[in-house]
N, C-alpha and C positions, 0 to 999 in steps of 0.2 A: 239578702242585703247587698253583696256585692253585685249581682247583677243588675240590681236597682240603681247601686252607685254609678255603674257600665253606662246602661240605660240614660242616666240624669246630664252624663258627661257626652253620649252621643246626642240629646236633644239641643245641648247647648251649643256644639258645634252647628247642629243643624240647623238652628236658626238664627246661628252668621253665615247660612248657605257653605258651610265648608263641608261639604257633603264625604270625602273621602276620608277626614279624620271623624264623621261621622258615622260613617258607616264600619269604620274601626274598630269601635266601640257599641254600634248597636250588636254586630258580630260576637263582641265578645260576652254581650248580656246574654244571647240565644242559646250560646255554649254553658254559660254558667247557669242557666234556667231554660232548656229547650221547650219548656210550656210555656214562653214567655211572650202570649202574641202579640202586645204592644211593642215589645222589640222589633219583630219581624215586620211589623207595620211601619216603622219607621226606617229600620232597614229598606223596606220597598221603595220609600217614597222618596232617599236618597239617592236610590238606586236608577227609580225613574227620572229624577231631575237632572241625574250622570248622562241620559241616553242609555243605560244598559239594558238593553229591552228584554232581551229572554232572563237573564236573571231576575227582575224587577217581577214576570210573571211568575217564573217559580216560585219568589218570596210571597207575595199576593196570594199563591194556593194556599202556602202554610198559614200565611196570616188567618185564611179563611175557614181554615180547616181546626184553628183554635179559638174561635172567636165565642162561643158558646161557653169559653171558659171567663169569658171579663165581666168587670162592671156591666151597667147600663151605659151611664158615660163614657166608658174605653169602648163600647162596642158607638154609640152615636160618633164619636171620633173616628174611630178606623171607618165604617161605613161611609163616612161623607167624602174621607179622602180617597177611599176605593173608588166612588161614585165619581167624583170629579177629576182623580189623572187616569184612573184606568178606564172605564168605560162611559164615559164622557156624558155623564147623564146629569148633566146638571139641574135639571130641574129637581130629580132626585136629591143631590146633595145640598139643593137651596130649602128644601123641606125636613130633610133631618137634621141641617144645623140648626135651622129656626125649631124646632123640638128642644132640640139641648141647650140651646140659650135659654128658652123657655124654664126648662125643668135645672138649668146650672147656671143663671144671669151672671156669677163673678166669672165665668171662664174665656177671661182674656182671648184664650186660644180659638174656642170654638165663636167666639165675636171675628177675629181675627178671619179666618176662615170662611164664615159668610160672609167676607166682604170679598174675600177670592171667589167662591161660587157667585154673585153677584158682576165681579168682575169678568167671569167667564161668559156668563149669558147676555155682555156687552151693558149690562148696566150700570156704566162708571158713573151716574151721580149718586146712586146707593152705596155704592162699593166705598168711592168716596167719602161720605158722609158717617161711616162705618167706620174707617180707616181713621178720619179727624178724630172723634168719637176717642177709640183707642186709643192713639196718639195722646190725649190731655189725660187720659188715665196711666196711663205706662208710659210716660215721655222716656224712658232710658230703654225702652222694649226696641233693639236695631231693626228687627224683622217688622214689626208693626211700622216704624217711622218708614223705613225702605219703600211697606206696600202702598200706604201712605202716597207717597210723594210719587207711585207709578200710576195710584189711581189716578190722583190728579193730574199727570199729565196725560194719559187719556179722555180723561174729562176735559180736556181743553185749559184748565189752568194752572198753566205752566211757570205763575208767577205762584202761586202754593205748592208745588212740583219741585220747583229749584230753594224755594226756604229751607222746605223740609231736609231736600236732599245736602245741602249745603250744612245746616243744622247737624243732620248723622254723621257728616262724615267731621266734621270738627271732632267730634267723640269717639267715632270709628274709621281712620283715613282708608283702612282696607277692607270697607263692606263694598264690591266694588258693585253691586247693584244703585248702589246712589248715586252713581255717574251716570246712569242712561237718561234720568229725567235731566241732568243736569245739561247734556250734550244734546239733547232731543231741545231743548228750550232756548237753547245758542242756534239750533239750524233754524228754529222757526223764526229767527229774529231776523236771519243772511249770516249770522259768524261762524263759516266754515269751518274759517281757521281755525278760530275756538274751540268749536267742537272736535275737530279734528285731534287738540291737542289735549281736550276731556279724555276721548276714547283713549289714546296714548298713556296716560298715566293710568287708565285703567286697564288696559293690556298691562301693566309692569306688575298686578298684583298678585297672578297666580293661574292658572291653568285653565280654570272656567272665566272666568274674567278676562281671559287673552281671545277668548272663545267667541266670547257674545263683543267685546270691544274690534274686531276683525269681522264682524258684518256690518258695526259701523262704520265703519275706516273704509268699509265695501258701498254704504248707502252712499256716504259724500263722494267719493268716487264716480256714482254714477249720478248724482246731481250735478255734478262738476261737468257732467258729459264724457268723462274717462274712464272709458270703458275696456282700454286697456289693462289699466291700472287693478278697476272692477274682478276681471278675470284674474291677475295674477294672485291678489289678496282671497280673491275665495280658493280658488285652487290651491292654495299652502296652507290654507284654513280648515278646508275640507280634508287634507291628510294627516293633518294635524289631529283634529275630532276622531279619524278612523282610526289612528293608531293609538287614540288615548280610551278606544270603543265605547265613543256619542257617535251612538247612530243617527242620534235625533238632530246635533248639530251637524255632522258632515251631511247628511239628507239635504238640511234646511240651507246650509250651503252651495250644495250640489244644485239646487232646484233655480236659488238666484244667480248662480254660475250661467246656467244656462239663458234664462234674462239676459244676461251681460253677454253671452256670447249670441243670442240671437240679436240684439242689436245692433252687432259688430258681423252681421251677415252670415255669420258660422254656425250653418243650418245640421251639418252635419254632428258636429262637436254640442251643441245645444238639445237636441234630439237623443244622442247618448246617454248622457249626463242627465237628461228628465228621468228615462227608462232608467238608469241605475240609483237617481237617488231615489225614486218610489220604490223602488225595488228593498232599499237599505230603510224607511219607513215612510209608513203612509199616513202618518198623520194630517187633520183638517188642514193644516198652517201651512203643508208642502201641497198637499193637491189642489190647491185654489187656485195656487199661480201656476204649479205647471199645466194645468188647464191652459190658463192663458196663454202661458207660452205655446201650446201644440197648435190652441184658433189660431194664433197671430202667425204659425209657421205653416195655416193650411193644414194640419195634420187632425184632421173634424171627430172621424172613427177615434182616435186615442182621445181626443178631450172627450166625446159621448159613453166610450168605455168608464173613464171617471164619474162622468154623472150618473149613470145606470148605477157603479155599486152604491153614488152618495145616497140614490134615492130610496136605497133599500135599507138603510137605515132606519133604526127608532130615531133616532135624537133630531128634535127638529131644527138643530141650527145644522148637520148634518143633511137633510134633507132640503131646507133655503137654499145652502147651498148648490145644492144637483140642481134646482131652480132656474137660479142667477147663472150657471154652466151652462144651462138647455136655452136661457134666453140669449145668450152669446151669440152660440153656436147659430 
């Protein structure tokens, strides 16, 4: 029972995205119950969403190595989210959440969820329409309004985007994932300013939200055409990520750093900075553009290196990918 209680208290943190007092607590369910692989599953998925990459995997093997002991439903759960952050097979994860809504239709959660795998395989009017859906069922669920208002502004409406986002944070001022649709729908209007001073208040909320507000503050930046500015914001950002160990955000920093710096003619310092943020992780989201960056710097062998390993890939937005890289080139 107490590591139920552990457990109940790291998912609630979890989904306000407070992942470190989440993982505080899924921690201490694993020690109070080490069979406990709903913990470890979530522990994982806090841990992936941190950037902690080799941890995230070691938890991942235990998650897997107990999963024979759950529900049917705990295991449709863990599988979908295995499927969709760690080996990115989304088509897999869009077919075993549509199984567990099927066989569990009240499960918020796994609704919730296929509307992320959904969202993964770029189909924001599903994802969408999934997210509304939840929304009018769970109006006070933060994480559903949150994804909600990101489907929609990937889907292009961004006047349903900033409701919603606006709506959550009346009730939660420091979810600070409700400020990105809301800064994302001020730049499409021209309000820089605006948005500038969105990301602002959502830098002041906390650690990861300083994180992800510091590549916006980096996009207007480079809309503005100052690319000065561009480079110094990512490069305090990127050291920021390494020593908080987000590999996944100093990477994804590192990668637009170099953007900014190949702009600004800084062929040398742009080239470095590709090789070491792929180096620090390889994810689909960094090797697209540093691709680009290498065509754009001449450097054909390093973007064709990219494409050869996209192509060998299962996953076919992995392999479009290597594609749309080979047609560049």
């Amino acid at each position: 029972l107490q590591a139920v209680q552990y457990y109940t208290t790291a998912q609630t943190h979890a989904f306000r995205e407070e992942n470190l007092k989440a993982i505080e607590f899924f921690e201490k369910a694993a020690i109070e119950d080490p069979n406990f692989g709903r913990a470890y599953a979530g522990w994982a998925t806090s841990e992936t969403k941190l950037g902690h990459r080799e941890k995230a995997e070691e938890l991942w093997k235990k998650t897997l190595s107990l999963i024979d002991g759950m529900s049917e439903r705990e295991k449709y759960r863990t599988l979908g989210v295995y499927y969709t952050l760690v080996t990115a097979n989304y088509a897999k994860a869009i077919e075993n959440y549509e199984l567990l809504v099927e066989k569990f239709p009240a499960d918020g959660i796994a609704w919730n969820n296929l509307g992320v795998a959904y969202f993964y395989t770029l189909q924001f009017g599903k994802a969408m329409e999934v997210g509304k859906e939840l929304v009018d069922l769970f109006p006070n669920n933060p994480a559903f309004s949150a994804n909600y208002a990101l489907f929609a502004m990937y889907a292009g409406d961004f006047a349903a985007a900033r409701s919603e986002a606006e709506r959550l944070l009346l009730e939660e001022p420091d979810y600070f994932l409700a400020y990105l649709p809301i800064a994302m729908a001020d730049i499409v209007d021209g309000k820089l300013d605006v948005a500038e001073s969105v990301y602002q208040r959502m830098a002041a909320i906390g650690r990861r939200a300083d994180s992800v507000a510091t590549t916006g503050l980096a996009d207007i930046a480079q809309l503005r055409g100052d690319y000065p500015r561009a480079v110094a914001l990512l490069e305090q950002g990127r050291q920021t990520d390494l020593a908080n160990n987000n590999s996944w955000g100093g990477a994804y920093k590192g990668v637009y750093l170099a953007v900014a710096q190949a702009a600004l003619g800084e062929r040398d310092s742009a080239l470095a900075n590709l090789a070491q943020s792929l180096q620090d992780n390889d994810a689909l989201s960094h090797v697209i553009p540093a691709a680009m960056v290498y065509i754009e710097l001449g450097e054909l062998a390093a973007a064709a290196e990219i494409q050869r390993e996209l192509a060998a890939q299962l996953q076919q937005q992995y392999r479009a990918a290597a594609e749309l890289i080979d047609g560049m080139i």
